[in-house]
Backbone as CSV, one residue per row, in Angstrom:
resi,resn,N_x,N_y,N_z,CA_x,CA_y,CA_z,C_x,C_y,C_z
1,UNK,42.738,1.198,-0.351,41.505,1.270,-1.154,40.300,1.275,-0.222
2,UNK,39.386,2.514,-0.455,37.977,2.062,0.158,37.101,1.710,-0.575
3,UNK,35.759,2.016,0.383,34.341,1.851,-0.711,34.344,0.408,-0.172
4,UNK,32.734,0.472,0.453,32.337,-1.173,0.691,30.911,-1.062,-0.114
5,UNK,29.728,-1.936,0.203,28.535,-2.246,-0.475,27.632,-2.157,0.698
6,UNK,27.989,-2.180,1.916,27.155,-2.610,3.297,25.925,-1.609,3.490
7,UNK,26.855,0.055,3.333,25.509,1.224,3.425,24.673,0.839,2.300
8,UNK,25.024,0.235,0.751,23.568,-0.007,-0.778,22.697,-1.056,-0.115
9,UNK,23.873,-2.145,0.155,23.040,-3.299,0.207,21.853,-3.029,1.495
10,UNK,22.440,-2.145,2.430,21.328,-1.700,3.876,20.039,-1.275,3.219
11,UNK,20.580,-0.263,2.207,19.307,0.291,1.422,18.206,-0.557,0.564
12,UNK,18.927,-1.302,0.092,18.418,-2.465,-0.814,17.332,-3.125,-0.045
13,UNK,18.021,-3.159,0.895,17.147,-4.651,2.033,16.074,-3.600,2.476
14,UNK,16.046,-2.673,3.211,15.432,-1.592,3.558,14.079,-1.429,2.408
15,UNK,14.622,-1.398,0.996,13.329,-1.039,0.084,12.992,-2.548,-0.245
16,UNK,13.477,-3.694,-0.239,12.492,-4.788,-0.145,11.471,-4.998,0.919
17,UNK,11.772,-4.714,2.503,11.088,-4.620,3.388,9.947,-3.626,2.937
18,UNK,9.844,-2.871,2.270,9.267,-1.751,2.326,8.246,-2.209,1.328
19,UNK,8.624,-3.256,0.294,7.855,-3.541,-0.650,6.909,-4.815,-0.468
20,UNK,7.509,-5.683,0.936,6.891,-6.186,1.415,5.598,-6.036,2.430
21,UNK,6.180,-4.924,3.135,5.027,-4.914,3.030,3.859,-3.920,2.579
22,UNK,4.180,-2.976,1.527,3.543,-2.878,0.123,2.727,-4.064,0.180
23,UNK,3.130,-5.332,0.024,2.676,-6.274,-0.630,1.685,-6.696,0.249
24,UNK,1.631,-6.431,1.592,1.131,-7.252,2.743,-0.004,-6.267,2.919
25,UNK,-0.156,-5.082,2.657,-0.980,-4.001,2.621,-2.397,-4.569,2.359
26,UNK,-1.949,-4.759,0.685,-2.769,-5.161,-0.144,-3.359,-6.593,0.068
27,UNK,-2.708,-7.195,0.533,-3.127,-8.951,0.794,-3.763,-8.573,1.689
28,UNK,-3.630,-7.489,3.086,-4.583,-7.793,4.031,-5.852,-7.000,3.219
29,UNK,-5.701,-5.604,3.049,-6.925,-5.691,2.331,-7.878,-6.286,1.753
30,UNK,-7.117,-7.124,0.475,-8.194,-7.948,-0.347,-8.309,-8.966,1.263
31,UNK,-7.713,-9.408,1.795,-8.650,-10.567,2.909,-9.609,-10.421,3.360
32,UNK,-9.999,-8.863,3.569,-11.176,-8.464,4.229,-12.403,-8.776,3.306
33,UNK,-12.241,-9.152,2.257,-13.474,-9.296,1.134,-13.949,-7.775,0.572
34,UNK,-13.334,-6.921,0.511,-13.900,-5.789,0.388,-14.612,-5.291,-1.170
35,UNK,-14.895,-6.247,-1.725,-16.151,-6.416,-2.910,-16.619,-7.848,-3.127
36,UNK,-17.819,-7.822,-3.464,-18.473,-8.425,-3.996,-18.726,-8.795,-5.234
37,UNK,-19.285,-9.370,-6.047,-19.445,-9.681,-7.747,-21.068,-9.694,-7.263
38,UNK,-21.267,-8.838,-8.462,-22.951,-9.332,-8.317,-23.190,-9.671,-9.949
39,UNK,-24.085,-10.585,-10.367,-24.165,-11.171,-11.617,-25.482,-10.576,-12.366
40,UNK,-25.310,-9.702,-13.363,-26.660,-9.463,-14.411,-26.496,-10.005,-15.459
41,UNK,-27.776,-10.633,-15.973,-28.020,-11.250,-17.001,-29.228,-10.627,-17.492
42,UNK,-28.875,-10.428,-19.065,-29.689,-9.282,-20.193,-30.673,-10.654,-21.484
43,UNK,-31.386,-10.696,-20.972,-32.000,-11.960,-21.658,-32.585,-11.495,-23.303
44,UNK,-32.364,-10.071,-23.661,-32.735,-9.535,-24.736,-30.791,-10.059,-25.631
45,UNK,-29.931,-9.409,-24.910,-28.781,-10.054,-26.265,-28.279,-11.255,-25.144
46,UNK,-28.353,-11.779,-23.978,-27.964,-13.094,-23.834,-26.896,-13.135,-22.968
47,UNK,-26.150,-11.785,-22.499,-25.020,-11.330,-22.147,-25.327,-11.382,-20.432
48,UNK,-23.966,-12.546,-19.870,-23.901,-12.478,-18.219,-23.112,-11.449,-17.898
49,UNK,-23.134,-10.298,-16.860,-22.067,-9.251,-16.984,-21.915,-9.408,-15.401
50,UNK,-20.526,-9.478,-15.051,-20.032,-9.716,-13.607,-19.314,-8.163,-13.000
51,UNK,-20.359,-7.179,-12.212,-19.742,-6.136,-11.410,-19.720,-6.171,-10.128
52,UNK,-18.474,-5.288,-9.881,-18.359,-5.043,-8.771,-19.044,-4.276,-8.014
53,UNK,-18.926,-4.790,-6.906,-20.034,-4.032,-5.355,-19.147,-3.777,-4.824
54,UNK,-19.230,-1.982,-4.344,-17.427,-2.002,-3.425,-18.526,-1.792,-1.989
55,UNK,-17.248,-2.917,-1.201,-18.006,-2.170,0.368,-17.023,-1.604,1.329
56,UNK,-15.797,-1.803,0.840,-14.840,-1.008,1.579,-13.971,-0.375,1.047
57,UNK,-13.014,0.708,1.088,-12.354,1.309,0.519,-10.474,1.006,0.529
58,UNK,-9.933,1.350,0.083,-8.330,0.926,0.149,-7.561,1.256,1.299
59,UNK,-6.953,1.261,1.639,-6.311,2.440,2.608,-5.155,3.319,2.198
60,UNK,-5.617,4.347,1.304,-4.406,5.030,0.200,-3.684,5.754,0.483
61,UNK,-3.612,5.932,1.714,-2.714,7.074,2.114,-1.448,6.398,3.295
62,UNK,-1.639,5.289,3.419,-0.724,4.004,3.753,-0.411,3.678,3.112
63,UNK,-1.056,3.243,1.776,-0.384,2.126,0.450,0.732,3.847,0.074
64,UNK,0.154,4.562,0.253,1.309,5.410,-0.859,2.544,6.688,0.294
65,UNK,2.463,5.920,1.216,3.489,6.384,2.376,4.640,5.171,2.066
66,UNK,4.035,4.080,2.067,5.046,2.654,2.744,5.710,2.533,0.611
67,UNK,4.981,2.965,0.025,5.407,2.996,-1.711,6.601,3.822,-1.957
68,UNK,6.061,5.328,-1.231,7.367,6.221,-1.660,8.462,6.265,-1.014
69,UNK,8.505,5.405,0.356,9.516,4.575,1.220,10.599,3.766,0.844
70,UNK,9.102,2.803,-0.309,10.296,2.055,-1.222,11.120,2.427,-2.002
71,UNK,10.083,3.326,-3.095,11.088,4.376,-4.295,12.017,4.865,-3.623
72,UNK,12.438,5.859,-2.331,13.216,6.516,-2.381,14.333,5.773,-1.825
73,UNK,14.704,4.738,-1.255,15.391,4.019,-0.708,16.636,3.016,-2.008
74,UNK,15.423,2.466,-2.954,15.995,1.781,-4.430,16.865,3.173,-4.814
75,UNK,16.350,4.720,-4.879,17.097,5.610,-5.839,18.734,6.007,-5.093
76,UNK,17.948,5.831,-3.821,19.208,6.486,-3.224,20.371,5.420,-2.828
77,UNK,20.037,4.396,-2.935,20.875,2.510,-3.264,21.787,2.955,-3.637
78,UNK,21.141,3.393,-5.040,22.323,3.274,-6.731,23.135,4.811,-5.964
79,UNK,22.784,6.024,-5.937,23.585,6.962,-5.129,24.529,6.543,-4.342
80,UNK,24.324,6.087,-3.385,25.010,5.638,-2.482,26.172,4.300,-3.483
81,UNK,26.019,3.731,-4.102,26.786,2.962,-5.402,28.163,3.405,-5.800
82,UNK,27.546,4.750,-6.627,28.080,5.427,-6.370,29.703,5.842,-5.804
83,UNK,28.843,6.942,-5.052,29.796,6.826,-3.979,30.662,6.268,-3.538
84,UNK,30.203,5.080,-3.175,31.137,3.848,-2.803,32.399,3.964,-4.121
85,UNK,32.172,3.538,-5.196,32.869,3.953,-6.248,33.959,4.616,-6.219
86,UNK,33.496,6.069,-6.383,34.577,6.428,-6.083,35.719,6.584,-5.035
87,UNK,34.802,6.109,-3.622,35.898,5.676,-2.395,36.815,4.392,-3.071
88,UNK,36.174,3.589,-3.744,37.394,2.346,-4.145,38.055,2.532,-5.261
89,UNK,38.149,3.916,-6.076,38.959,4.086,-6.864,40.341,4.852,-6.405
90,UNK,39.859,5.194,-4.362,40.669,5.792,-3.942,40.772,7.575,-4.001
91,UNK,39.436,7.580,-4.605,39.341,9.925,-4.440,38.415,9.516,-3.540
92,UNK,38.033,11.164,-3.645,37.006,11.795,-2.774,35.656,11.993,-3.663
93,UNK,34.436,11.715,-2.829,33.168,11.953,-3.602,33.002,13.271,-3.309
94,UNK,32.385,13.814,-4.586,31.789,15.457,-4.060,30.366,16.029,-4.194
95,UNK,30.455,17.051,-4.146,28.731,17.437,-3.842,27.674,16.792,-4.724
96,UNK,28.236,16.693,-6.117,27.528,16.538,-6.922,27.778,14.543,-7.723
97,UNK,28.411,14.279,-6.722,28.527,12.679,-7.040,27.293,11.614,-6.913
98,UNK,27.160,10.862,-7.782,25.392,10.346,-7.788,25.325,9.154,-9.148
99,UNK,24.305,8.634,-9.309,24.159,8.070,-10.151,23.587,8.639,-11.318
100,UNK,23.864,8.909,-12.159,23.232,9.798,-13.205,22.483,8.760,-14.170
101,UNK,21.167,9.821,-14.726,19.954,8.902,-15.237,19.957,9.933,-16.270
102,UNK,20.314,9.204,-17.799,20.135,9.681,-19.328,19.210,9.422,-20.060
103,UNK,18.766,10.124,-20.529,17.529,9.139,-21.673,17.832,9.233,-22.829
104,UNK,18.946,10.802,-23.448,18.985,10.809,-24.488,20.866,10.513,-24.539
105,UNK,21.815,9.956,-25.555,22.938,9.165,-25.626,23.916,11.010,-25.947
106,UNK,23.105,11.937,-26.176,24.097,13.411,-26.722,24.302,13.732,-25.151
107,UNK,23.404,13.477,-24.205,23.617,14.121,-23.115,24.504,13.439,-22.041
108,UNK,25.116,12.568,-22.283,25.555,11.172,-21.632,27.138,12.017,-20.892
109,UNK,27.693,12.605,-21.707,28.683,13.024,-21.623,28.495,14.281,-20.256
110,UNK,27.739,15.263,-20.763,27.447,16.505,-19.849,26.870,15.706,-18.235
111,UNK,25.602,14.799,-18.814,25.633,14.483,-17.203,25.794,13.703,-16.455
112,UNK,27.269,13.238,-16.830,27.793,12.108,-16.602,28.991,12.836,-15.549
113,UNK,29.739,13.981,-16.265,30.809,14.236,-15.986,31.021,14.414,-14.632
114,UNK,30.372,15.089,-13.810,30.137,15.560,-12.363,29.889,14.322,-11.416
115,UNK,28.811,13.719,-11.542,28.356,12.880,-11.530,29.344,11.543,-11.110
116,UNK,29.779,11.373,-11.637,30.839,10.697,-11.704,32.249,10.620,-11.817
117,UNK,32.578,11.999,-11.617,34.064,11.823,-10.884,34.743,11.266,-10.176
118,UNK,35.692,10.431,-10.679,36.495,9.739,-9.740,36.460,8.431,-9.661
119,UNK,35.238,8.150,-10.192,35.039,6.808,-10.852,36.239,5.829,-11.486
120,UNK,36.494,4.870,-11.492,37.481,4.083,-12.332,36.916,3.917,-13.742
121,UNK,37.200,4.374,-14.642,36.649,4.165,-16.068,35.867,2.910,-16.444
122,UNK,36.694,1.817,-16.154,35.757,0.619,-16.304,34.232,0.505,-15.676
123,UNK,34.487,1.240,-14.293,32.455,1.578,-13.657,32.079,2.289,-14.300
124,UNK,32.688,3.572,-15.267,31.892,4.263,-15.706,30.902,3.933,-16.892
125,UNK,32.110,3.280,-17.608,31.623,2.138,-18.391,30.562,1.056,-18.361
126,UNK,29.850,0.671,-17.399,29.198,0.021,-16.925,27.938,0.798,-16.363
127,UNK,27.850,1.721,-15.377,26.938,2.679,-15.700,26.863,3.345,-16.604
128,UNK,27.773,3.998,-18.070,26.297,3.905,-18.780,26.307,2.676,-19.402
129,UNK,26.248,1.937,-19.564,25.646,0.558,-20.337,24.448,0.851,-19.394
130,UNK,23.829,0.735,-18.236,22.795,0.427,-17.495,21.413,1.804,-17.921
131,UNK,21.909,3.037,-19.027,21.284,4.147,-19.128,19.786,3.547,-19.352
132,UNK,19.320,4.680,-19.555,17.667,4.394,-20.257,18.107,4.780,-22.194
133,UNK,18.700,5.367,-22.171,18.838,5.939,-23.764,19.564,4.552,-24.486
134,UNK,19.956,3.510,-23.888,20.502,2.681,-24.657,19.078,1.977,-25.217
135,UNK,17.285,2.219,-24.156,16.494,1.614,-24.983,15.839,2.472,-26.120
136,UNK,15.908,1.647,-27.350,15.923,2.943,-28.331,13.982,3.280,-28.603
137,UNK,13.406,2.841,-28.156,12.028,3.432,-27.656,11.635,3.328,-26.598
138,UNK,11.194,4.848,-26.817,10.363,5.075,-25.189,11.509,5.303,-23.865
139,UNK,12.426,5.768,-24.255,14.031,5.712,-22.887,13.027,6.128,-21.816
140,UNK,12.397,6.358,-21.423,11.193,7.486,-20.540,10.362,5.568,-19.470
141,UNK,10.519,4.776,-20.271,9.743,3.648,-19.865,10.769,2.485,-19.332
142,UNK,12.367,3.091,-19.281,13.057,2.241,-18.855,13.037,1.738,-17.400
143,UNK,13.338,1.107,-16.544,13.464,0.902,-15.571,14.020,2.353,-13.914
144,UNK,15.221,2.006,-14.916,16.037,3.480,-13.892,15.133,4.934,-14.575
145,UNK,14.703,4.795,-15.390,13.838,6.343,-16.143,12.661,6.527,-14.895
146,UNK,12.121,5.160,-14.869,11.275,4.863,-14.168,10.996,5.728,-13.067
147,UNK,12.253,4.799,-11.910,12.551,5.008,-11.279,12.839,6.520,-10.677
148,UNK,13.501,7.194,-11.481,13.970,8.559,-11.104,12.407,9.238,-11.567
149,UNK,11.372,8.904,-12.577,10.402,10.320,-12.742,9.764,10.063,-10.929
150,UNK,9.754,8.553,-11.252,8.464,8.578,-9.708,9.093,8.788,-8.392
151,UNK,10.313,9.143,-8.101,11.150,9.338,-7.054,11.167,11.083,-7.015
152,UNK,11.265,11.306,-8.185,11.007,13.205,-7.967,9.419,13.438,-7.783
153,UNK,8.607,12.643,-8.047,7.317,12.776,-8.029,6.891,13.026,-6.032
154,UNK,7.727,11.839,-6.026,7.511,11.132,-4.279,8.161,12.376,-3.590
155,UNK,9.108,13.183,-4.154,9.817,13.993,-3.319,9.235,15.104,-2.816
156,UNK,7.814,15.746,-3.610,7.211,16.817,-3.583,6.094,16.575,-2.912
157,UNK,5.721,15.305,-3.022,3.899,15.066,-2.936,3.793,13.857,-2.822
158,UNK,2.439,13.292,-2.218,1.993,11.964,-2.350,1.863,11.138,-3.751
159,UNK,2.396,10.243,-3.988,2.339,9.484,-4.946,0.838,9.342,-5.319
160,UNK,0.074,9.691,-5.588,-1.103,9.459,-6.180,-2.182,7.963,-6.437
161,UNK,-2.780,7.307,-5.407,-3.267,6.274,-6.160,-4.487,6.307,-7.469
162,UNK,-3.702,5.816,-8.308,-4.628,5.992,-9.540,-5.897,4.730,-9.514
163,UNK,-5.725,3.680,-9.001,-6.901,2.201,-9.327,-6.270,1.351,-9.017
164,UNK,-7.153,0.677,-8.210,-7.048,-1.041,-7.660,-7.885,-1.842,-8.587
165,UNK,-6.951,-2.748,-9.229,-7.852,-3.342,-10.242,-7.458,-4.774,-9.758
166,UNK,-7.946,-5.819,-10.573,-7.805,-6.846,-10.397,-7.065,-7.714,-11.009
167,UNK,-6.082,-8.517,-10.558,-5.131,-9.582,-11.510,-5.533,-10.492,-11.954
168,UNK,-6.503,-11.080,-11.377,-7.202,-12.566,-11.826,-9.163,-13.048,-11.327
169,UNK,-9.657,-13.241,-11.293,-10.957,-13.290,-11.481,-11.225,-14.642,-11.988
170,UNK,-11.268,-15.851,-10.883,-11.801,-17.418,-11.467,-13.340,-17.407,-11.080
171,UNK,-14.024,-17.742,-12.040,-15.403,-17.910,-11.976,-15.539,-19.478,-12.550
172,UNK,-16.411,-20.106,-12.008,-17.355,-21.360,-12.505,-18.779,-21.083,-13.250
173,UNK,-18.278,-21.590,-14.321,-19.850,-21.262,-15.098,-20.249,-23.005,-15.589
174,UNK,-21.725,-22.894,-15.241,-22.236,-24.340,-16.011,-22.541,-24.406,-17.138
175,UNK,-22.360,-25.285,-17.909,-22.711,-24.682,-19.451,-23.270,-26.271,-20.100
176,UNK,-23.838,-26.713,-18.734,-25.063,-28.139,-18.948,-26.234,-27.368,-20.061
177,UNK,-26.556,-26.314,-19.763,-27.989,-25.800,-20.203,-27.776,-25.449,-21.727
178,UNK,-26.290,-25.342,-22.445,-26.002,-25.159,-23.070,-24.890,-25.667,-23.890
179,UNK,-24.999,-27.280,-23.476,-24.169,-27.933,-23.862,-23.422,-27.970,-25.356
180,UNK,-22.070,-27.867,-25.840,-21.589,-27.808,-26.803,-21.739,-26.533,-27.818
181,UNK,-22.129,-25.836,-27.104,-22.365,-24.216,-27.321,-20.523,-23.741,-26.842
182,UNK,-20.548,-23.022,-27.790,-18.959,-21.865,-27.441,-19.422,-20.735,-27.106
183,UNK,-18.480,-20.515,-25.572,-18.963,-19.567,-25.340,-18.006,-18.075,-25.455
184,UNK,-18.259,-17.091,-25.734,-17.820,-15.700,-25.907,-17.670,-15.056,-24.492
185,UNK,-16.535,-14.490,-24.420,-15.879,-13.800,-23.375,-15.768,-12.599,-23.361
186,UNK,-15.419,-11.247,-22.286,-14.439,-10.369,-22.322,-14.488,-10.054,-20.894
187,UNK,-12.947,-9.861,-20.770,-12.610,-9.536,-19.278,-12.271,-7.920,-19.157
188,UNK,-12.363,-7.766,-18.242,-12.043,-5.860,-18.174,-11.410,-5.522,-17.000
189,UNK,-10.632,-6.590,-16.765,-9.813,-6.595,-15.344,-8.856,-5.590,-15.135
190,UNK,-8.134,-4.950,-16.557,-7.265,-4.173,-15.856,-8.238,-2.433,-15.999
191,UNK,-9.401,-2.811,-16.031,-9.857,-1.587,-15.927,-9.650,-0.942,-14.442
192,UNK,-9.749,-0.181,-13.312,-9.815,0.490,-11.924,-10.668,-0.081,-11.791
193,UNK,-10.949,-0.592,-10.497,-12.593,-1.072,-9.843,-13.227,-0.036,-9.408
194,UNK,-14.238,0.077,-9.885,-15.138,1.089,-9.138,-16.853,0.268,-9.278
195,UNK,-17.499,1.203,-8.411,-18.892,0.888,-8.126,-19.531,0.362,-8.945
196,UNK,-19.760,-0.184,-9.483,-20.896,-0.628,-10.506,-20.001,-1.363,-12.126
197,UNK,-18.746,-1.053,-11.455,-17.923,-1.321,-12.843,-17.943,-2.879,-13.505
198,UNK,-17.869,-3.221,-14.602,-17.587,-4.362,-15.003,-16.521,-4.812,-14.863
199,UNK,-16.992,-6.131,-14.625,-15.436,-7.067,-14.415,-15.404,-8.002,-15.180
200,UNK,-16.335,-8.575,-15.924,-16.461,-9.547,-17.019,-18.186,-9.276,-17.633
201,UNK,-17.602,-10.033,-18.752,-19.056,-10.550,-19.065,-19.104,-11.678,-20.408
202,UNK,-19.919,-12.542,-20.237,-19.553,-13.633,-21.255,-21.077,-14.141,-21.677
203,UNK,-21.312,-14.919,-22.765,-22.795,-15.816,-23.213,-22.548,-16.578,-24.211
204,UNK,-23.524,-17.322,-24.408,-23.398,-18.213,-25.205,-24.425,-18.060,-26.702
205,UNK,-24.269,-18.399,-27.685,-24.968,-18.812,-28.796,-26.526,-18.246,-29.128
206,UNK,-26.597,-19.310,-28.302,-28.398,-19.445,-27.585,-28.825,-17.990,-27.268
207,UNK,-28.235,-17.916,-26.129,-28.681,-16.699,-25.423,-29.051,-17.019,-24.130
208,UNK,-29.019,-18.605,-23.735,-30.008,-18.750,-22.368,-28.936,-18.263,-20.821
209,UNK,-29.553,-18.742,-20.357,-28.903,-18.099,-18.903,-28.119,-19.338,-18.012
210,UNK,-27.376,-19.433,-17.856,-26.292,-19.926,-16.769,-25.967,-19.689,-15.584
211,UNK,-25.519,-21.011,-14.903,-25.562,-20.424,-13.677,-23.967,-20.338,-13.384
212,UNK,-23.722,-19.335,-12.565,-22.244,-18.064,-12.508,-22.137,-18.624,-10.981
213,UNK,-20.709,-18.806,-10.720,-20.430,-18.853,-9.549,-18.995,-17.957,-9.718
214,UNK,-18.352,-17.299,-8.102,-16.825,-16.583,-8.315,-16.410,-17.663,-7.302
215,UNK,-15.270,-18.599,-8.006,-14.359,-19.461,-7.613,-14.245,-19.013,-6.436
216,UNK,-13.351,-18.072,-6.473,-12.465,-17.705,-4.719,-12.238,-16.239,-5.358
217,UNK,-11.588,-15.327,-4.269,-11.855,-14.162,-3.919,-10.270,-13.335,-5.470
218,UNK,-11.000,-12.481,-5.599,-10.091,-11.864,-6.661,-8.941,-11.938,-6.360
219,UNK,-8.054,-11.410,-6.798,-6.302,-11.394,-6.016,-6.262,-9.675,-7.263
220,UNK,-5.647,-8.724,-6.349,-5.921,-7.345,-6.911,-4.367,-6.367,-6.851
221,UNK,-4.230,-5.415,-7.700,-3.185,-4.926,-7.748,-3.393,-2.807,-7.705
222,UNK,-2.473,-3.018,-6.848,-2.632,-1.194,-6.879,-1.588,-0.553,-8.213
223,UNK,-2.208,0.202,-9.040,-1.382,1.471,-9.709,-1.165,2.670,-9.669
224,UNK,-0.690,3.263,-9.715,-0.289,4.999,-8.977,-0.195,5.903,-10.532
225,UNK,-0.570,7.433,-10.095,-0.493,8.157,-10.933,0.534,8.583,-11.278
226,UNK,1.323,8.521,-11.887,2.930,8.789,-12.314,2.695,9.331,-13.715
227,UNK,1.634,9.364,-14.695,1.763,10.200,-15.503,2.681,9.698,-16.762
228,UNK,2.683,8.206,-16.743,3.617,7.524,-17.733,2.678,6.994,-18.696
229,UNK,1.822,6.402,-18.250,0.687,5.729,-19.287,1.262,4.210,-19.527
230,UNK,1.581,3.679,-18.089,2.953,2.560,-18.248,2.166,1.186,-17.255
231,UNK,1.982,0.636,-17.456,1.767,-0.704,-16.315,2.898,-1.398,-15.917
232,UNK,3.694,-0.853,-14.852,4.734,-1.376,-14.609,4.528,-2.023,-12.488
233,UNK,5.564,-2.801,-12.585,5.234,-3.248,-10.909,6.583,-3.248,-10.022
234,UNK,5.898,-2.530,-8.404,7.961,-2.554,-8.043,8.414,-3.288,-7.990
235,UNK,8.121,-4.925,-7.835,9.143,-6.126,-8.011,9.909,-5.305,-9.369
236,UNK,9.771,-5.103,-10.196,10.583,-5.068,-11.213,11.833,-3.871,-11.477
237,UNK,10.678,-2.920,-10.367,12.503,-1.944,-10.054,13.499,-1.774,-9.208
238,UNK,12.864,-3.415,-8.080,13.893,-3.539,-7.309,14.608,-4.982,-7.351
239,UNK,13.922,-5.664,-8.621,14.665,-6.509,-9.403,16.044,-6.103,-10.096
240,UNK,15.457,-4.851,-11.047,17.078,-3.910,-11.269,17.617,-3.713,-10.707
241,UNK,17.358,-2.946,-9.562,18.360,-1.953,-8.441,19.397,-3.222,-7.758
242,UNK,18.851,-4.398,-7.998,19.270,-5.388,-7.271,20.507,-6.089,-8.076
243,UNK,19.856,-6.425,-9.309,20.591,-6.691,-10.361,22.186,-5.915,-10.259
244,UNK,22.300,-4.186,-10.667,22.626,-3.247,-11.238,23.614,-3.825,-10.631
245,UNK,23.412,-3.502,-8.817,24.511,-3.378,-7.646,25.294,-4.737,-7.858
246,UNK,24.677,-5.895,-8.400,25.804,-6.986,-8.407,26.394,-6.861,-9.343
247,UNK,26.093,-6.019,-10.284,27.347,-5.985,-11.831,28.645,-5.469,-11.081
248,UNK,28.165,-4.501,-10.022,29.569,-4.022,-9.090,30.140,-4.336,-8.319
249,UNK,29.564,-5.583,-7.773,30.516,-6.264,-6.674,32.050,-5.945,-7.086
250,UNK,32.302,-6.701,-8.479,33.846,-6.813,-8.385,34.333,-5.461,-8.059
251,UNK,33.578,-4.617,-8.233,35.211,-3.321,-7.795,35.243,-2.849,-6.052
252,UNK,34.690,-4.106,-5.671,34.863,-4.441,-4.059,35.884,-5.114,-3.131
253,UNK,36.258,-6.084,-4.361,36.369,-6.982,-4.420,38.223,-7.124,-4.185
254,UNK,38.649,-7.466,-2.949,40.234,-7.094,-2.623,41.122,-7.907,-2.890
């Protein structure tokens, strides 16, 4: 019997590194302080509005080199899965052996068949349980769906950065001047940051003016153009990819 896990799991580790530092990209960025909050207050309706001042720019053509590094590494994991597969069922993999990605349950059969030759029935069984068409809305927003639009995306072209927005935003407001007053909110954090954009704005009752402080420095998140209309993050598709591969240990397993 062959087929080991050593070439997925290489891959695996390979696209966490990759997402790390993804992650480290962005942390050094935001360290640099690269906006400001500047605070207007409209003393006609009462409203504090907190925008951004950009003074430096992202570095997007790094964030979306070391991104499609990651994607293609998670897709080609499960490939390589695969493979392995059918080495421990004891055939041969062939040209067209791979992990196949369904969205709709009629097509499961057609592009499954190739795909998976040689497979031991019980894996096959198990990949598809893992399809996108088993979610019965939106199969297009599944994880592995995910995965495969923005991996053909990455294959042609730069992944696109769509907006660096912000995850969290702590401000100190005094509300001595306006004691026992409730005050009214709205945040607009997951809007893109741009020049002049809002990032909050809040007042009170009264209408009077407060004094605004920003706690500590934003903590911010990049999204890419993929054309899904989806807020999704890669911890979460290499949470799967990670997942998937341990449903298969056992057919490793001697």
């Amino acid at each position: 019997m062959g087929g080991d896990l050593s070439g997925v799991l290489a891959k695996l580790r390979r696209a966490e590194e990759h997402r790390e530092a993804f992650d480290d990209l962005v942390a050094e960025f935001a360290a640099g302080e690269p906006y400001t909050i500047l605070t207007e207050y409209d003393p006609r309706t009462g409203w504090h509005t907190l925008r951004w001042h950009v003074l430096r720019e992202p570095p997007l053509e790094e964030l979306a080199l070391v991104f499609g590094d990651l994607i293609s590494n998670l897709r080609t994991s499960l490939d390589y899965l695969v493979w392995q597969l059918v080495l421990a069922a004891g055939n041969r993999p062939g040209r067209r052996t791979g992990f196949p990605v369904v969205r709709r349950a009629k097509d499961w059969e057609v592009q499954s068949r190739a795909a998976l030759q040689g497979v031991a029935p019980a894996w096959v069984a198990e990949v598809e349980a893992r399809q996108p068409y088993h979610r019965p809305e939106r199969p297009a927003l599944h994880p592995l769906a995910i995965l495969e639009h923005v991996n053909n995306i990455n294959k042609h072209r730069f992944l696109p950065v769509a907006a660096l927005s912000a995850e969290r935003l702590d401000v100190l407001i005094d509300l001595r001047p306006a004691a026992g007053e409730p005050i009214e909110s709205r945040d607009f954090l997951d809007r893109p940051i741009a020049p002049g954009g809002e990032a909050a704005r809040f007042r009170v009752a009264s209408g009077v003016m407060l004094d605004v402080t920003v706690n500590q420095a934003p903590r911010f998140r990049v999204s890419f153009d993929d054309g899904l209309g989806y807020d999704w993050h890669p911890l979460e598709l290499v949470e799967w990819v990670r997942e998937t591969i341990v449903r298969f240990e056992p057919a490793f397993r001697v």
